[in-house]
N, C-alpha and C positions, 0 to 999 in steps of 0.2 A: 504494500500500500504506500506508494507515494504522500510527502506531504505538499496537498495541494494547493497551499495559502504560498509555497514560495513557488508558484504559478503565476501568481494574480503579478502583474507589474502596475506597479504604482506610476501615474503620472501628472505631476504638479502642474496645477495651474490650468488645470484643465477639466469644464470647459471657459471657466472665469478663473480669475487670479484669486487664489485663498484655496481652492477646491484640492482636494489629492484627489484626482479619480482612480478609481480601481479597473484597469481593463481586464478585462477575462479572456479577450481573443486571444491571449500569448495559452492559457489552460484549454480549452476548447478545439486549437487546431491541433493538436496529439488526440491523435483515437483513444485509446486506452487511458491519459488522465479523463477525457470527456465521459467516455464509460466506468469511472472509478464515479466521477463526483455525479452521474446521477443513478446510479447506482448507492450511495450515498446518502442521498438527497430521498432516494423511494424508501430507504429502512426505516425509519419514523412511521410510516405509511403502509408498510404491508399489509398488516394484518384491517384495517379500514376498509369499511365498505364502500367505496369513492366512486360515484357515478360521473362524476366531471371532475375535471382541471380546468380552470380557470388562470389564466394568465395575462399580465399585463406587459402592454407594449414597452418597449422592443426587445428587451435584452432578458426577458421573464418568457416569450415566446420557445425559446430557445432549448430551454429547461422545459417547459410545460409541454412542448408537444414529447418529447423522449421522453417525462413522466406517464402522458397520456396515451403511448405508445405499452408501454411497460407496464401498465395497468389495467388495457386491454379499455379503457374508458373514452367517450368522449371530450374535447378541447373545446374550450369557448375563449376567444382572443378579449380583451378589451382595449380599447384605442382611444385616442386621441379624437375631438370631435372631428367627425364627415369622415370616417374613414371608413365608416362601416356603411354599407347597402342598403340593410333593407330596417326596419323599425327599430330605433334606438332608447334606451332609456341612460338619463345622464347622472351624474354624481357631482358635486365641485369639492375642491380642498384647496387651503391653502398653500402657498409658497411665501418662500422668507419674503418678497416684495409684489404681492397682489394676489390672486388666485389660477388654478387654472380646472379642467375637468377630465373627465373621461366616460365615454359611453360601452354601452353593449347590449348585443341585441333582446330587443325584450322577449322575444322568444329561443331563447340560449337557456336558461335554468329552467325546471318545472318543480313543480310542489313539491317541500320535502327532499327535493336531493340530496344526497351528500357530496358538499366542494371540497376540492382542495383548490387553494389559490398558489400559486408562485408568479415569485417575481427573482430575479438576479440581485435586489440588492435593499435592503431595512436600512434607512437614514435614518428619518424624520416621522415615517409612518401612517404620513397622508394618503399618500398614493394606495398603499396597501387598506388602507381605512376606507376610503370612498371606494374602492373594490370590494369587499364587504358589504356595504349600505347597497351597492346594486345588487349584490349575490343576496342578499336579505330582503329586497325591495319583490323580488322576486319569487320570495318564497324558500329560495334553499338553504339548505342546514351547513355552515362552515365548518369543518372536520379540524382545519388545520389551515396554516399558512406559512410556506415554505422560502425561504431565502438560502442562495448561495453564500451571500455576505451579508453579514451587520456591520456598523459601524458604531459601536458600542458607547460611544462618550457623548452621542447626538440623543441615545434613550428613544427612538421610537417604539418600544415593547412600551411604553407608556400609554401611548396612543391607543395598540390591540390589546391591553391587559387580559379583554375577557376571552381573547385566542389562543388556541394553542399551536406558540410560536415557536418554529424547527429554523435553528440557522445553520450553514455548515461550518463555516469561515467567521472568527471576529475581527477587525484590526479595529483599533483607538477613533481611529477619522481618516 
């Protein structure tokens, strides 16, 4: 087993100055770390009765469909407004300077599912929060929500307290 956190390369100041971004493309294009960390990423999850993955745009896609792949379950994308076809239902959250939102189609969950959500990365916890309120807006049961990385000194686990949150990766910020 690889340790897969000296994968992640960090890159400063990127995509504004103050930011360390965490890319993953350097973890991701090796086959076998990709298949370690979701692989990974599904053990939390097995033994759950998961009817969908839910994932949010873009870097959450990624991970969710190879979950949704590996759980034998349906994928429901959520995006960015107008990105999606055919009838939407919306969410907003804040950002550190205004807000912004994300949709998904209102007929993507039914009654009662059980979701998993992933996304590649827990900051702040908005994002993953207004994912939530539509996956609830909708009627389904959140099981869980899964992150590659936290970024543990920002505390978004504040935000899901009432979830039960799987991260794989921590670093500081």
């Amino acid at each position: 087993m690889q340790n897969l956190a000296a994968y992640i390369r960090n890159v400063p100041d990127f995509p504004v100055k103050g930011i360390q971004f965490k890319d993953i493309t350097t973890l991701i294009k090796d086959g076998d770390l990709f298949a370690q960390t979701v692989d990974q990423l599904y053990q939390p999850f097995r033994r759950e009765e998961i009817e969908k993955i839910v994932a949010i745009e873009a870097r959450g896609f990624i991970f969710g469909a190879a979950l949704s792949y590996k759980l034998n379950v349906g994928f429901v994308p959520v995006r960015k407004p107008g990105k999606l076809p055919a009838e939407t239902i919306s969410e907003e959250y804040d950002l550190e300077y205004g807000k912004d939102s994300i949709e998904m189609h209102r007929d993507a969950i039914l009654p009662n599912e059980k979701v998993l959500i992933v996304d590649d990365l827990l900051a702040t916890g908005g994002t993953a929060a207004a994912c939530c309120r539509l996956v609830e807006k909708l009627g389904g049961n959140i099981i869980g929500i899964s992150f590659l990385i936290e970024l543990t000194e920002i505390n978004g686990r504040k935000l899901l307290k009432d979830y039960n949150i799987q991260s794989l990766l921590s670093f500081p910020f």
